[in-house]
Phi, psi and omega in degrees: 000300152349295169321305189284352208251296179329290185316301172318297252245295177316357188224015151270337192252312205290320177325299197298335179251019168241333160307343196262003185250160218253331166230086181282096203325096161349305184276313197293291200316299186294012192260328191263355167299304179267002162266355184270322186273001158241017167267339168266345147242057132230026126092036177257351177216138206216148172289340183249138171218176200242154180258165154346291182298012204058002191271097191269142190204147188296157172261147223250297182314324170261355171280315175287002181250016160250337196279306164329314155321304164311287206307295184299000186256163174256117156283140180247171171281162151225027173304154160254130177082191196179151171229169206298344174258021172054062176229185194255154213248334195208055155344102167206155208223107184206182185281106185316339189275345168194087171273175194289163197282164201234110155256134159291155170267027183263325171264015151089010215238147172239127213249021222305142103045130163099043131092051194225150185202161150316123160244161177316134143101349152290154169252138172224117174304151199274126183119343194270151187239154185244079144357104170307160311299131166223157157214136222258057159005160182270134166092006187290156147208117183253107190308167175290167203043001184290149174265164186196085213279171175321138184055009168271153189219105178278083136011088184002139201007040159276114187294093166259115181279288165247156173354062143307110160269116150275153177252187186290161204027044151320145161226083187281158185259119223275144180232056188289284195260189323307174192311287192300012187315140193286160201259154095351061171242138192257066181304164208295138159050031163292178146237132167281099183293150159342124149070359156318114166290086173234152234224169142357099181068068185211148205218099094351057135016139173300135156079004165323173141229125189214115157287183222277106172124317193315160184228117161248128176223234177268328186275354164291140167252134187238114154353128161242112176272335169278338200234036161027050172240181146246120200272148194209119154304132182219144144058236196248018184258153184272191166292085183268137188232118183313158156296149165071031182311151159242122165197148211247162166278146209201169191213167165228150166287132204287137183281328182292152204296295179339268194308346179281315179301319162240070194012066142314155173207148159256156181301166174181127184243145192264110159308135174221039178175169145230155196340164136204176206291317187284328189269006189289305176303290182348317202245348191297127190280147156268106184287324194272337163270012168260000000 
């Protein structure tokens, strides 16, 4: 443990002193650029971590050595396929330092067929399956069994956990920048609804539910209609959304004289329950599709 704790705190100084030069010596860099990026899909360094208190906050360090990665890298092609008159069928043009991630069937992961991909430098858990087209961000990490349906999009260092459901067009929001940005996490066993948003400083708590349409991000205030609070992002703590939540989109009526006269409302979205045996039957993941 030591060792590993070492080996971290030496490739924590080297990032910090080739992020601070302005021209960072090229062969060093991409050499700690890619040893930061396989420590982070084999799920030993994370953009995000829990403190003691339980309480999640970004690694300021490993976002700048994914950021460092940008800066040294070239762009190259990385088109795909070719047709019978010798152009290319699938064009894309990106910084060599973070091409889609390369998987085995030794690693556990179900990929179907139709135009969703990896990129370097994300961790994916043995179980998790990628819905066609969906995609997976550099520095993401997605726990086993989460499902990650059509048109979902895990973001740059965003934290996902166990037997996740994003449902289709999910969106979490990648938070590469700015570093200290509070991380985008999601704990074991939410559910995500359809067309769900969640954004910048935002906390999803084990066993939530957010329904279909909801949008969170740091600057929402979410309702509590059972326990008659308001959930609030403060200071450096984020949009914490309780375990085991239920919460729907919802409106208030707008407060200015203006807005009351032509009965306005803002979206808001509202808790109106919390778990129970009907939303558990509700929500139960299918163990035969993992």
């Amino acid at each position: 443990m030591t060792s590993e704790v070492s080996a971290n705190d030496r490739l924590r100084q080297s990032i910090d002193d080739l992020f601070s030069n302005s021209a960072p010596e090229p062969v060093r860099a991409r050499a700690v650029v890619e040893e930061l990026l396989e420590l982070m899909e084999a799920g030993a360094v994370r953009a995000a971590e829990r403190n003691s208190a339980g309480d999640w906050h970004a690694v300021a360090w490993v976002k700048r050595g994914i950021l460092l990665g940008f800066r040294v890298g070239r762009i190259v092609d990385m088109s795909l396929g070719s047709t019978a008159e010798g152009s290319t069928q699938f064009s894309f043009f990106d910084k060599d330092t973070y091409p889609a991630r390369v998987l085995a069937l030794g690693d556990g992961v179900r990929i179907v067929p139709g135009g969703s991909a990896i990129r370097r430098g994300a961790f994916v858990a043995r179980g998790v399956v990628c819905m066609p087209p969906s995609y997976v961000n550099v520095g993401a990490y997605i726990g086993a069994g989460t499902m990650i349906d059509s048109h979902a999009l895990v973001g740059s260092c965003a934290q996902v956990g166990e037997r996740v459901h994003l449902s289709a067009a999910a969106q979490l929001g990648g938070v590469l920048e700015p570093i200290n940005a509070s991380p985008v996490v999601i704990e074991n066993d939410v559910v995500v609804g359809g067309n769900c948003g969640v954004y910048e400083g935002t906390v999803v708590q084990e066993r939530a539910v957010l329904g279909s349409g909801v949008i969170l991000t740091r600057g929402t205030p979410v309702y509590d209609l059972v326990n008659e609070t308001i959930h609030r992002a403060s200071g450096d703590r984020p949009l914490v959304i309780p375990a085991g939540a239920v919460v729907v989109p919802g409106s208030r009526p707008a407060s200015t004289a203006w807005g009351q006269e032509h009965k306005l409302s803002i979206a808001t979205p509202i808790i109106v329950k919390y778990r129970d045996d009907r939303t558990d039957a509700a929500t139960a993941l299918e163990d035969s599709l993992r």
